[in-house]
C-alpha positions as CSV (number, residue, x, y, z in Angstrom):
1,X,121.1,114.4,94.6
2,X,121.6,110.6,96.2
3,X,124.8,110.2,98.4
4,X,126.2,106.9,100.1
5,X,124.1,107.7,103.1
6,X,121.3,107.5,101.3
7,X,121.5,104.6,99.2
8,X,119.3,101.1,100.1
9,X,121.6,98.4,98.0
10,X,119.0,95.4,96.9
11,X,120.9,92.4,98.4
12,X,119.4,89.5,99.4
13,X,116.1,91.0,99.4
14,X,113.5,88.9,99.1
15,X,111.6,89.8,95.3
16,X,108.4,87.4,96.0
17,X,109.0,86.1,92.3
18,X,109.3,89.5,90.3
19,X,112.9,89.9,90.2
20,X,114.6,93.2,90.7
21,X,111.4,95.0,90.7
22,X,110.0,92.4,93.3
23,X,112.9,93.5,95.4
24,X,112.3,97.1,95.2
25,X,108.7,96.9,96.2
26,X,109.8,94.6,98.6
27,X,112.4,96.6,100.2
28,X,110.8,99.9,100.4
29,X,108.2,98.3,102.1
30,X,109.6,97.2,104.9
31,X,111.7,100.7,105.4
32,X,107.8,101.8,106.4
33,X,106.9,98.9,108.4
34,X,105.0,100.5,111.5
35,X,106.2,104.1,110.3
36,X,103.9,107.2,110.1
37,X,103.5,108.5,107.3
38,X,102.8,112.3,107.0
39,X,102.8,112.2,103.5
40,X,103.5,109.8,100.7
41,X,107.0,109.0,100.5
42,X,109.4,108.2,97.2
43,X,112.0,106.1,96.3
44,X,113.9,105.9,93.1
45,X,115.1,102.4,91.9
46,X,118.4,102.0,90.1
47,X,120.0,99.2,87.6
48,X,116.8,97.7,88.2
49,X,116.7,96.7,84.0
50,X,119.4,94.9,81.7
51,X,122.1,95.9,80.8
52,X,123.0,98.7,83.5
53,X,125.8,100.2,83.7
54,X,127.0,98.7,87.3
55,X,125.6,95.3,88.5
56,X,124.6,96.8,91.4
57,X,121.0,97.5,92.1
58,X,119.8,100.0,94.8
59,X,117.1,102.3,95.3
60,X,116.9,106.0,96.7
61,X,114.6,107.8,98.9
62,X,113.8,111.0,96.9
63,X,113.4,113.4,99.6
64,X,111.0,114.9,101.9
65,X,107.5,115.5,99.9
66,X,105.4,117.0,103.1
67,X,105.4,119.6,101.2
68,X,104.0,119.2,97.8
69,X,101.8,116.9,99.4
70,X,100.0,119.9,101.2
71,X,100.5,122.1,98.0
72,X,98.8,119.7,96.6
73,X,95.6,119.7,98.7
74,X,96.5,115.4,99.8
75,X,95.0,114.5,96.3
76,X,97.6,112.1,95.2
77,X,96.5,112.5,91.3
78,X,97.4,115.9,92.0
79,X,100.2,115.8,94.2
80,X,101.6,112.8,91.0
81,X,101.0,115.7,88.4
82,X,102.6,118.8,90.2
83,X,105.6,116.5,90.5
84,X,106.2,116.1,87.1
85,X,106.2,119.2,85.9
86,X,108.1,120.1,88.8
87,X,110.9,117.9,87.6
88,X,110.7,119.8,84.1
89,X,110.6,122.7,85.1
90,X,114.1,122.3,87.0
91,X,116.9,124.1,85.7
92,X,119.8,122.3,83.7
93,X,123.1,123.7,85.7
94,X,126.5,122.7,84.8
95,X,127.9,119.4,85.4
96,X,130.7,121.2,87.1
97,X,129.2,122.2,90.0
98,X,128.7,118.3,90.9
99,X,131.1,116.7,92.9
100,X,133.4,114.2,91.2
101,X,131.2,111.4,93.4
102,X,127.8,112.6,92.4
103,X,128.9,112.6,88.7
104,X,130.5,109.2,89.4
105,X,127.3,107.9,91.1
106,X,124.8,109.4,88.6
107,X,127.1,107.4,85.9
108,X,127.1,104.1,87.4
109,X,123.5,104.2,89.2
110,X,120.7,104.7,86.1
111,X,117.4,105.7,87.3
112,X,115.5,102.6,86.6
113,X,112.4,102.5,88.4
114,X,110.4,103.8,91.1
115,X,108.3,103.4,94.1
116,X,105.9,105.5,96.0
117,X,104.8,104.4,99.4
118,X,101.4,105.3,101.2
119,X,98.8,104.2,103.4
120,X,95.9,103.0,102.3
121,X,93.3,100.2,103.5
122,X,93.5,96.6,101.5
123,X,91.5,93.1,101.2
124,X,93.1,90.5,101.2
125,X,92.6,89.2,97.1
126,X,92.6,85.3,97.9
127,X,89.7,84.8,95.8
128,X,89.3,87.3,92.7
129,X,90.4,90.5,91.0
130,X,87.5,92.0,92.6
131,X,88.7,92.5,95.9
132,X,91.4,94.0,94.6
133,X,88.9,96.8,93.2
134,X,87.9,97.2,96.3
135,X,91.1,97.1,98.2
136,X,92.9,99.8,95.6
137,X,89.7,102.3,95.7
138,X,89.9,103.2,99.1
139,X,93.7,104.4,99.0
140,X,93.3,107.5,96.0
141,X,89.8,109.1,97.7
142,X,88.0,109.0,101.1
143,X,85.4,106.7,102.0
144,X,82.5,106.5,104.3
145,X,83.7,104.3,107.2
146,X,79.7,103.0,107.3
147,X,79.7,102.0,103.7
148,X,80.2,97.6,104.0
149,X,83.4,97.1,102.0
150,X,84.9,99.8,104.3
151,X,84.1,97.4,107.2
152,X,86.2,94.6,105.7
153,X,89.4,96.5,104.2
154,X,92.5,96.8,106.7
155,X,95.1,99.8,107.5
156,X,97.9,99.0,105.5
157,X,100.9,100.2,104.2
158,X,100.7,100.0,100.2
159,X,103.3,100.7,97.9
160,X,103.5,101.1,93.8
161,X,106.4,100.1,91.6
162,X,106.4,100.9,87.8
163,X,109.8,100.5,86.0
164,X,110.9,103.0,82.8
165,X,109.5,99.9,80.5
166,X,106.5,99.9,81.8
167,X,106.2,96.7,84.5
168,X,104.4,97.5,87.4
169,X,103.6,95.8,91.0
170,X,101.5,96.4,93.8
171,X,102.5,95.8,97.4
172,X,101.3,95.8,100.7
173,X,101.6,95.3,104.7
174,X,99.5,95.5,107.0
175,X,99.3,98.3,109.3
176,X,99.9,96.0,112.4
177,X,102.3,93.5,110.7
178,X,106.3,92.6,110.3
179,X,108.0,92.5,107.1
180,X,107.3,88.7,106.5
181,X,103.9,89.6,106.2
182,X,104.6,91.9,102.8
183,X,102.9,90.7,100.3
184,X,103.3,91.6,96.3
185,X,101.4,91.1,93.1
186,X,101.7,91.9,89.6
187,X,98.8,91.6,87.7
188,X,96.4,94.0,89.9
189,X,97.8,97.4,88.1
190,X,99.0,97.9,84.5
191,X,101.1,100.9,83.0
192,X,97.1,102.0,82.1
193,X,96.3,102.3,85.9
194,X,96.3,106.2,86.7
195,X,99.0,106.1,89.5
196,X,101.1,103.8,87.7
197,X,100.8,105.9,84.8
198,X,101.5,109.5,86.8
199,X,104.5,107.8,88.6
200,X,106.3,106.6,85.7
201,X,105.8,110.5,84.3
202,X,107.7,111.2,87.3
203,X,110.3,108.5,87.1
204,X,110.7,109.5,83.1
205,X,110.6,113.3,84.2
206,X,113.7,112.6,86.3
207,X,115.4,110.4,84.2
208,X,115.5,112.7,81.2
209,X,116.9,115.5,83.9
210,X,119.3,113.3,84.7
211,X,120.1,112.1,81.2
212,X,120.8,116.0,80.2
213,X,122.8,117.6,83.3
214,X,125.3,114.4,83.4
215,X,125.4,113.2,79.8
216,X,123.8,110.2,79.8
217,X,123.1,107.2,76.9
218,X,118.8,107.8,77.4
């Protein structure tokens, strides 16, 4: 469950053109900037679409995955898909064990989108869409440092955003840079990309779990 301590409000974060979803990618970017990451890390976006119930959009770190990730073998397709079902699975308690501000919070901040954060190597895609094949290759399976495109690809921190209607972004920094050097794009992944695809099953997963336990308009 979020509390104020956890939640990251999206003001005056730069969205590089992409709006609320911009921000969010944005935003959990720079939480990682020169931060090691053990494990891919999560963040939930809220009132990131119209009409929310609160004009005030936030995201929330979902909580420490070390875990699952080692469950999971560190295949992220894997790790994605246990996830899920995890969130399925989950029980559907009473309302009434919630404190009066969790109910309140889960009322006014609607899970909207989310974000998973992990390293990964990118190119640079100044030129075409095909760097971007090999910039987004190396981060879901191992490579042979002697093969060539591994010689041009940089350690960066890489994050996915995909929203509960489907928009998606990709984001990076560079392992060695500051936030100004965060860069985002939207046309490199689709809703048909497999991670965007298995993180959005996540994201619905946990919105429909939401939706039940605190009564929710889905």
């Amino acid at each position: 469950m979020q509390n104020t301590e956890q939640i990251r409000i999206l003001a005056g974060v730069p969205n590089h053109g992409f709006g609320l979803l911009g921000g969010l990618a944005h935003s959990v970017l720079a939480e990682y900037a020169g931060v090691p990451l053990p494990a891919p890390r999560i963040h939930l976006g809220q009132n990131t679409l119209p009409d929310p119930p609160l004009p005030l959009p936030a995201h929330v770190p979902f909580g420490d995955l070390n875990e699952g990730w080692h469950e999971s073998g560190k295949d992220l397709v894997a790790f994605l898909e246990a996830g899920a079902r995890a969130l399925r699975a989950q029980a559907t308690p009473d309302v009434s064990r919630y404190s009066q501000q969790i109910r309140i919070l889960q009322k006014v901040l609607r899970f909207d989108a989310i974000a998973m954060v992990w390293e990964g190597r990118m190119i640079r895609p100044a030129n075409s869409m095909a760097n971007w094949s090999l910039a987004i290759d190396p981060i879901t399976r191992q490579r042979d440092p002697r093969e060539p495109d591994s010689l041009l690809a940089v350690p960066a921190v890489v994050t996915w955003v995909v929203d509960r209607a489907g928009d998606s972004l990709l984001g990076w920094l560079p392992a060695e840079g500051t936030c100004a050097d965060i860069e985002i794009i939207g046309d490199a992944v689709t809703s048909e990309d497999r991670i965007v695809a298995l993180l959005r099953d996540v994201l619905l997963a946990q919105y429909a779990w939401t939706s039940i336990v605190f009564g929710l308009v889905p």
